[in-house]
C-alpha positions as CSV (number, residue, x, y, z in Angstrom):
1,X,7.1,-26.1,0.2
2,X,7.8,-24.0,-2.5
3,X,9.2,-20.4,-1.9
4,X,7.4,-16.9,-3.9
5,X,8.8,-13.9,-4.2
6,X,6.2,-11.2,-3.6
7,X,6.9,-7.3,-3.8
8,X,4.5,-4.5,-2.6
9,X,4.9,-0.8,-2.1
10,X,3.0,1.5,0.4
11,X,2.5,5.1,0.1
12,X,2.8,7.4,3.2
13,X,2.9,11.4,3.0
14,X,6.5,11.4,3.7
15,X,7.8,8.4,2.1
16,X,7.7,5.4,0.1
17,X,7.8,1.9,1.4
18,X,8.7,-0.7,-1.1
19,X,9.0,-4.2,0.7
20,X,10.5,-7.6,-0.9
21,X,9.2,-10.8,0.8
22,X,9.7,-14.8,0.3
23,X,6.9,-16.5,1.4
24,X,6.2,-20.1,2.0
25,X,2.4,-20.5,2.1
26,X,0.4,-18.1,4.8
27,X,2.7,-19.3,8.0
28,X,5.7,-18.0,6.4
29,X,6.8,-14.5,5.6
30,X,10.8,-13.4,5.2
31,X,11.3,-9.4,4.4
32,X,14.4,-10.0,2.5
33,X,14.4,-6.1,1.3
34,X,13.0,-3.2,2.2
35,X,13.6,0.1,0.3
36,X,12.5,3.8,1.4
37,X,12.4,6.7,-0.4
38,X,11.2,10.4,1.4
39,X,8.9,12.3,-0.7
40,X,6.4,15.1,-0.7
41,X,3.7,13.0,-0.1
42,X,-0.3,14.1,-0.8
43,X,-3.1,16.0,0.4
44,X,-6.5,16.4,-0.5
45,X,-6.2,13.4,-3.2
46,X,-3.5,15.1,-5.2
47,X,0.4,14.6,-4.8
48,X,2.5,17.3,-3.8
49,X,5.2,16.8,-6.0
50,X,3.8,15.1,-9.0
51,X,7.0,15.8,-11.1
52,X,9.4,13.9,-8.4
53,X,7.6,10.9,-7.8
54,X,9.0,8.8,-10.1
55,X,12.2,9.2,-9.1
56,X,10.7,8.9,-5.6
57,X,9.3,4.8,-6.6
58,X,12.3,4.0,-8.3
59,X,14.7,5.1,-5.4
60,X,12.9,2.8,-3.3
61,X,12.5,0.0,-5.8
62,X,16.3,0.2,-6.2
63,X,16.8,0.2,-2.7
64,X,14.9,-2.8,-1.9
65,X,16.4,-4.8,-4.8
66,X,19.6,-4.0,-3.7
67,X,18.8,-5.2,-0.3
68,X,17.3,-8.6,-1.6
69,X,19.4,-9.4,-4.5
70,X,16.0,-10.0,-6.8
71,X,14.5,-7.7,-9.6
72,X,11.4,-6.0,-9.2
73,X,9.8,-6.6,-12.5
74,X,5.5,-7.0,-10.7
75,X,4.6,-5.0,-7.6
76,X,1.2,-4.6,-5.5
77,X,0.5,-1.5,-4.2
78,X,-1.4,0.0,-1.4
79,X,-4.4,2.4,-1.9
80,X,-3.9,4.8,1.1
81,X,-7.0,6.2,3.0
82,X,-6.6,9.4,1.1
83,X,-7.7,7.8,-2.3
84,X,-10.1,5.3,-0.4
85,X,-13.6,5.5,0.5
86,X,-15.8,2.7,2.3
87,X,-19.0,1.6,2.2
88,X,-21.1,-0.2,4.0
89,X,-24.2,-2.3,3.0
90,X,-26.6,-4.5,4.7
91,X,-28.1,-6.8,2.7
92,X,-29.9,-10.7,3.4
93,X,-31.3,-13.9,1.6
94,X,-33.9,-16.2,2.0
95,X,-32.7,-20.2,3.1
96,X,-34.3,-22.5,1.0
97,X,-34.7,-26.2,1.7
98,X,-36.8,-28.6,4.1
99,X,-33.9,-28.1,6.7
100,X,-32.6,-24.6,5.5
101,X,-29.2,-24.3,6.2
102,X,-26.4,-21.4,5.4
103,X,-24.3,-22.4,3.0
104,X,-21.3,-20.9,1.0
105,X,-23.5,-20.0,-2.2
106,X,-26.2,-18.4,-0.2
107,X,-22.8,-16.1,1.2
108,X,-22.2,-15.5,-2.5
109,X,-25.4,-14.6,-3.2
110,X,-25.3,-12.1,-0.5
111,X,-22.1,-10.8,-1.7
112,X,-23.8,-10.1,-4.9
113,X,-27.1,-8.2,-3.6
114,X,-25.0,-5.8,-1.5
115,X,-23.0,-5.4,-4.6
116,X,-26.1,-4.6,-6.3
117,X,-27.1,-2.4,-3.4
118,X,-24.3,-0.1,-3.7
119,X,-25.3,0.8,-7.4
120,X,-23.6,3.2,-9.5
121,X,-19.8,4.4,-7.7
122,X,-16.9,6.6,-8.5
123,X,-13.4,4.3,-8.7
124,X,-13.3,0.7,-8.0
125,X,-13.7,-1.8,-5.7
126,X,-10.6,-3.1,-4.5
127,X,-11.7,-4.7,-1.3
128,X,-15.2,-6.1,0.0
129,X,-15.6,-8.0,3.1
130,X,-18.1,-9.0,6.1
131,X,-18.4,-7.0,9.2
132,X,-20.4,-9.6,10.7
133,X,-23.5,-12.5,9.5
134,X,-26.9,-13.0,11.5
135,X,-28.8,-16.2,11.2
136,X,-32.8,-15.7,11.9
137,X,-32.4,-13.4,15.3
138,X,-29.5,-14.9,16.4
139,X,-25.5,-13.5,17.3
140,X,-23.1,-11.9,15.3
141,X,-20.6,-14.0,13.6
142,X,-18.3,-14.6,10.6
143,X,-19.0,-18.2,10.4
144,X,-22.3,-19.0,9.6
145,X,-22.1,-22.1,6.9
146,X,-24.2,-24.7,8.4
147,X,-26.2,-22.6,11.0
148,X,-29.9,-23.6,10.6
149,X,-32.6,-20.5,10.1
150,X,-34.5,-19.2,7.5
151,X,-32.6,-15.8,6.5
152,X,-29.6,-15.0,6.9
153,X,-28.4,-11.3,7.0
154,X,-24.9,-9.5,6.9
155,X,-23.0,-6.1,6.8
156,X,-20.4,-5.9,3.6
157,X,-17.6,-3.0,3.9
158,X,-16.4,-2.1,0.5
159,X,-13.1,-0.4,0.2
160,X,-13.9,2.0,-3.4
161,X,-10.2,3.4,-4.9
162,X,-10.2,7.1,-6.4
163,X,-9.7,6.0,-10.3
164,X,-7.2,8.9,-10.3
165,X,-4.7,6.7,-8.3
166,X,-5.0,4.1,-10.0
167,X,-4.8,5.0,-13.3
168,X,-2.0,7.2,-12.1
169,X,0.2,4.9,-10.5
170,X,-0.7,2.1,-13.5
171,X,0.7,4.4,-15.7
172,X,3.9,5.7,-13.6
173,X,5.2,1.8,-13.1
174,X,4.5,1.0,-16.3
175,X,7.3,4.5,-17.3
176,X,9.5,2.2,-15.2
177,X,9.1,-1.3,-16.9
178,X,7.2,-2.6,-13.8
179,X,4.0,-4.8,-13.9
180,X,1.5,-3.6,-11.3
181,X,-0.1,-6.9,-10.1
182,X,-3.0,-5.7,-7.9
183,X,-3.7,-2.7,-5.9
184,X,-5.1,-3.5,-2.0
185,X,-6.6,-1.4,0.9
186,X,-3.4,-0.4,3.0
187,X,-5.7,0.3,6.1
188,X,-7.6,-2.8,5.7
189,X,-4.1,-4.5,5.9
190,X,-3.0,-2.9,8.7
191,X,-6.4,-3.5,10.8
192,X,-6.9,-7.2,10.1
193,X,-3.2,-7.4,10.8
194,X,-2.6,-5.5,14.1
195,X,-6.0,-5.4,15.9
196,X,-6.7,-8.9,17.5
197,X,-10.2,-11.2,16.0
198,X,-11.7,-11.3,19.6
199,X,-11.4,-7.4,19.8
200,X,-12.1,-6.4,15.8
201,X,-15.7,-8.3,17.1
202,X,-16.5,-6.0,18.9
203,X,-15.2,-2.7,17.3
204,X,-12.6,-1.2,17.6
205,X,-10.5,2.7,16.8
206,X,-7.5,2.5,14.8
207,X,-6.1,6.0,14.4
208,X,-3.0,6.3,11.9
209,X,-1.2,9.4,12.6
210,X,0.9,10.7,9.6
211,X,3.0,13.5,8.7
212,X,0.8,15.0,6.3
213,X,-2.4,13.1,7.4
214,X,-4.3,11.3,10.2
215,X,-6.4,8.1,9.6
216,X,-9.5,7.6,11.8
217,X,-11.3,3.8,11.0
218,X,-13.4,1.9,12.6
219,X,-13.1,-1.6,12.5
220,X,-15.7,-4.7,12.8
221,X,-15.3,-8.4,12.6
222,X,-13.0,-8.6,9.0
223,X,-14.1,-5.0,7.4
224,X,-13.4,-0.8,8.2
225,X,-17.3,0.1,8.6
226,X,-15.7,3.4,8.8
227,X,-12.4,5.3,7.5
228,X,-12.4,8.9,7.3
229,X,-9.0,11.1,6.9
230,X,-8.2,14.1,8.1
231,X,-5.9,16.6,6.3
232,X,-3.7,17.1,9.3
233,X,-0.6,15.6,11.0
234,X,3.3,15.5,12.5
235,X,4.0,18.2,9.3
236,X,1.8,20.4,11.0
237,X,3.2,19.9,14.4
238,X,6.3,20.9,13.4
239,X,5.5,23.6,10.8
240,X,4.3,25.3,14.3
241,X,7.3,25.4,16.3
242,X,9.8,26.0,13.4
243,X,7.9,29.4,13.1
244,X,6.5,29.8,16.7
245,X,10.3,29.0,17.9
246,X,11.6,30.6,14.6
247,X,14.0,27.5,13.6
248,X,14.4,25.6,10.7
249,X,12.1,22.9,10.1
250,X,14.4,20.0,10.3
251,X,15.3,21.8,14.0
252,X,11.5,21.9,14.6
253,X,11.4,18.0,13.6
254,X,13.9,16.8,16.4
255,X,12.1,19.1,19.1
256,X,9.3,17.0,18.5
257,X,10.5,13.9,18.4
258,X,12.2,14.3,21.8
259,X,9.3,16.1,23.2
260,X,7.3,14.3,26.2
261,X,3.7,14.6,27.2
262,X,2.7,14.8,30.5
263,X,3.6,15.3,33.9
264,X,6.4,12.6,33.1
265,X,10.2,13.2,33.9
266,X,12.0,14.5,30.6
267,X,13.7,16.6,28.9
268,X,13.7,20.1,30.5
269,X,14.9,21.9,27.4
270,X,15.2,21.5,23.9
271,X,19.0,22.6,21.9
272,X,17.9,24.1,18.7
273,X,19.8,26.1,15.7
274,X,17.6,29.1,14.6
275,X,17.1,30.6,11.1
276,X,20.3,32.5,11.4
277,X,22.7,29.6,12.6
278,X,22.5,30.6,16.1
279,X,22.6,28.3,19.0
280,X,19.2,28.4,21.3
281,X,17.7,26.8,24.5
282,X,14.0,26.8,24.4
283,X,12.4,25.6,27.9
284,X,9.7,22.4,28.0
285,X,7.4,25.5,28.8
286,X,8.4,27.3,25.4
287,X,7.5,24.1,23.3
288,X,4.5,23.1,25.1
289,X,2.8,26.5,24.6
290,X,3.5,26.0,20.6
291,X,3.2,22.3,20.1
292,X,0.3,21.4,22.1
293,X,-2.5,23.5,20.6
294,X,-1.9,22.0,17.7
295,X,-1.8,18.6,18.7
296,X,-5.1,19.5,20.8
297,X,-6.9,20.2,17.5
298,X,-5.9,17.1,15.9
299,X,-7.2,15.2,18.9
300,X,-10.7,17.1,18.9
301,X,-10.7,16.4,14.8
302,X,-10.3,12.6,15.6
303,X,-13.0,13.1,18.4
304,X,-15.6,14.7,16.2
305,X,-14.9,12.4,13.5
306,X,-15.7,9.1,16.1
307,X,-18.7,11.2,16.6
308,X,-20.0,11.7,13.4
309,X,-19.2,8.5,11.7
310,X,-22.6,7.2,12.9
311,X,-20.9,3.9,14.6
312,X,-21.8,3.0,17.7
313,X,-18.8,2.4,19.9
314,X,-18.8,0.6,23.5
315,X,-16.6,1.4,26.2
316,X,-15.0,-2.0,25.6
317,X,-14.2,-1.0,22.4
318,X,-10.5,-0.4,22.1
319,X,-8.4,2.5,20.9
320,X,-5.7,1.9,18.6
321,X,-2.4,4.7,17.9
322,X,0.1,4.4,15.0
323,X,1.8,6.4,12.9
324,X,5.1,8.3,12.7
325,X,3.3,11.7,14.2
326,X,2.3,11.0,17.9
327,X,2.8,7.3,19.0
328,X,6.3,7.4,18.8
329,X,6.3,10.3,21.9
330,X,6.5,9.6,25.2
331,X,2.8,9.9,26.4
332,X,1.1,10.8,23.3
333,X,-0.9,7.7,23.6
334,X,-2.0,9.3,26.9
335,X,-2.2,12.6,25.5
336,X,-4.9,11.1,22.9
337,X,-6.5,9.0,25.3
338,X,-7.5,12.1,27.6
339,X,-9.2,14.1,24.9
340,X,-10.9,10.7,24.1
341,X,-11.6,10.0,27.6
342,X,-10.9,6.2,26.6
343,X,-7.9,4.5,26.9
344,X,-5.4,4.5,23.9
345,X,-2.8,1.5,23.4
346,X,0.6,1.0,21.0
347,X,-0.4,-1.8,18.3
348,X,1.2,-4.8,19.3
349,X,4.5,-6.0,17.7
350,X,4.3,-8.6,14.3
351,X,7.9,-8.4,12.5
352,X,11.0,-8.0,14.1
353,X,11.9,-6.0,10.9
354,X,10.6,-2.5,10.8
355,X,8.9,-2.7,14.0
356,X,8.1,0.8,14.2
357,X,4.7,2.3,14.6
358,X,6.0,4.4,11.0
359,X,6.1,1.1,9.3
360,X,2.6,-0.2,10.4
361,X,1.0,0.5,7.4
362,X,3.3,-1.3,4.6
363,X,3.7,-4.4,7.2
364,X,-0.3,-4.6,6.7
365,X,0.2,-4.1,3.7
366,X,2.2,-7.1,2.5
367,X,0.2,-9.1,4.9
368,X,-3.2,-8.7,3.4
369,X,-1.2,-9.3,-0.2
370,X,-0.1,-12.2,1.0
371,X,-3.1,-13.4,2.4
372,X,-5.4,-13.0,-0.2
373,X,-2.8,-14.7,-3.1
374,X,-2.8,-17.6,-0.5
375,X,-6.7,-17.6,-0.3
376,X,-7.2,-16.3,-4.1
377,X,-10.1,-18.7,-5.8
378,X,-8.3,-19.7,-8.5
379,X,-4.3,-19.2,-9.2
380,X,-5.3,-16.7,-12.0
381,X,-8.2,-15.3,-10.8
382,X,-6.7,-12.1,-8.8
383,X,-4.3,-10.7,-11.9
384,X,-7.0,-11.5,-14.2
385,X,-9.0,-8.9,-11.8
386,X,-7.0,-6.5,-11.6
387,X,-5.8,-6.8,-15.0
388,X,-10.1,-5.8,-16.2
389,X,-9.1,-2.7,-13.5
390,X,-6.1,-1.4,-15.0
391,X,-7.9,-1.8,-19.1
392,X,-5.5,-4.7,-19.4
């Protein structure tokens, strides 16, 4: 089978992720470069350091070509949650025929009446999907063609991109001589890709802890019914001890890192540099009493945020952690999962290549680009979308 080359980049709030892979078909999926860039990231839907972000891309961009001996000259790019916003509609159609059946234009047709539903939106789509189909009164399920009844109903998630990234980012890779290809829902890519079918069936918590932000979805059957993200992270974490412990904030940083929650056997004291260049010893006590409010809030705001999405969550729903902030610590998984009162679990390992919970989102990433090329309608039908988005 015939090898592609497909590039993609995903946008963290500390750094850039640009990610070269050969594929052959859907079973197949080399990285053969990988390029990162740090960065100021975003908050609030604006970037922090608008002026450097160019030279921010095209760091990484080098870096990955570099790594994979190929040119970057067309890229997909993640939308992160902070320029996302989902929807959900339910919407159903009438089975005609003397033996009514479901079949794949009656899916289309519901496809369009929740896109009719949703009416007038700010941004575009850039990701639609089923959280589940009914037949009649029967089960949930994302296979219905062929199931006798006489309506059938479903719930479609749409994943809407603030027009401000795209047109932004359009116009910034264009600056560079790249060709953006298509723009996809980063936490749809790392949700389909991480959390299991059997489990995404029945709902489940995905929360992406950041440096500058924290991701809260909720995820059912092949769609987020729910994504909301909170302005708050690792940055803040360690923005708190540099100036509760009064050391720098790269000092601050590795306290963190090393620091372990719970009753657990660790690390007893923490070796630090202050402001002045002085050597210090701060006690687990110390760094607890600074780092753990903060992390406490976080928790609640994750909490409150389960609470008010609306969704109804069973206690065999599973809780997902990821992120760069809190899964990498020694029981922060447990630390989340007590303020939750539900158990909390690592996502489980897909690449052997970035396996770090940091890299979760741009490994989704490429894997939703990926899949949808491999299960796009027609070979031009995808760039001829996105090319309407971009005014092409």
């Amino acid at each position: 089978m015939m090898k592609s080359t497909v590039a993609a980049m995903d946008f963290g709030t500390s750094k850039i992720v640009a990610l070269v892979a050969e594929t052959s078909g859907r079973q197949r999926c080399d990285i053969i470069g990988a390029g990162i860039a740090t960065y100021d990231g975003f908050l609030e839907g604006q970037w922090n350091a608008p002026d450097q972000l160019n030279q921010a891309i095209s760091d990484a961009v080098q870096k990955a070509e570099e790594q994979s001996h190929t040119r970057i000259r067309e890229i997909n790019v993640g939308v992160p949650g902070a320029f996302s916003t989902v929807y959900t509609v339910e919407a159903k159609v009438e089975l005609q025929g003397a033996d009514p059946r479901v079949t794949e234009k009656d899916i289309n047709e519901l496809f369009f009446r929740a896109t009719e539903s949703l009416g007038d939106i700010r941004g575009s789509i850039i990701h639609r999907s089923p959280a589940w189909f009914i037949v009649d009164d029967g089960k949930k399920t994302l296979e219905p063609v062929g199931v006798r009844g006489y309506e059938l109903r479903g719930m479609i998630s749409f994943v809407v991109a603030d027009q401000f990234f795209l047109d932004d980012i359009a116009e910034r890779f264009r600056s560079l001589g790249i060709q953006v290809n298509g723009c996809f829902s980063t936490p749809t890519g790392q949700a389909m890709l991480f959390i299991p079918d059997e489990e995404r069936d029945r709902s489940a918590v995905l929360v992406d802890m950041g440096y500058l932000t924290t991701e809260v979805m909720v995820v059912e059957g092949d769609a987020i019914t729910f994504l909301k993200t909170l302005p708050m992270g690792g940055g803040l974490m360690a923005a708190d001890l540099a100036y509760g412990l009064e050391v720098t904030l790269s000092e601050a940083e590795k306290i963190k890192r090393a620091y372990i929650f719970g009753l657990a056997a660790g690390q007893e004291s923490f070796d630090a540099v202050d402001k002045e260049g002085n050597a210090k010893t701060f006690t687990k006590e110390e760094v607890e009493q600074v780092l753990e409010p903060r992390v406490d809030e976080i928790c609640d705001e994750v909490q409150e945020a389960l609470k008010l999405s609306g969704v109804r969550l069973g206690n065999w729903s599973p809780v997902y952690l990821t992120g760069g902030a809190l899964s990498i610590n020694r029981g922060g998984k447990d630390f989340l999962a007590g303020k939750l009162n539900k158990p909390v679990r690592d996502l489980p390992r897909r690449a052997v290549k970035l396996s770090s919970p940091a890299y979760s989102s741009a490994l989704g990433l490429l894997d939703l680009i990926i899949d949808t090329s491999a299960n796009a309608p027609a070979s031009g039908a995808m760039s001829n979308f996105f090319k309407n988005l971009f005014g092409g």
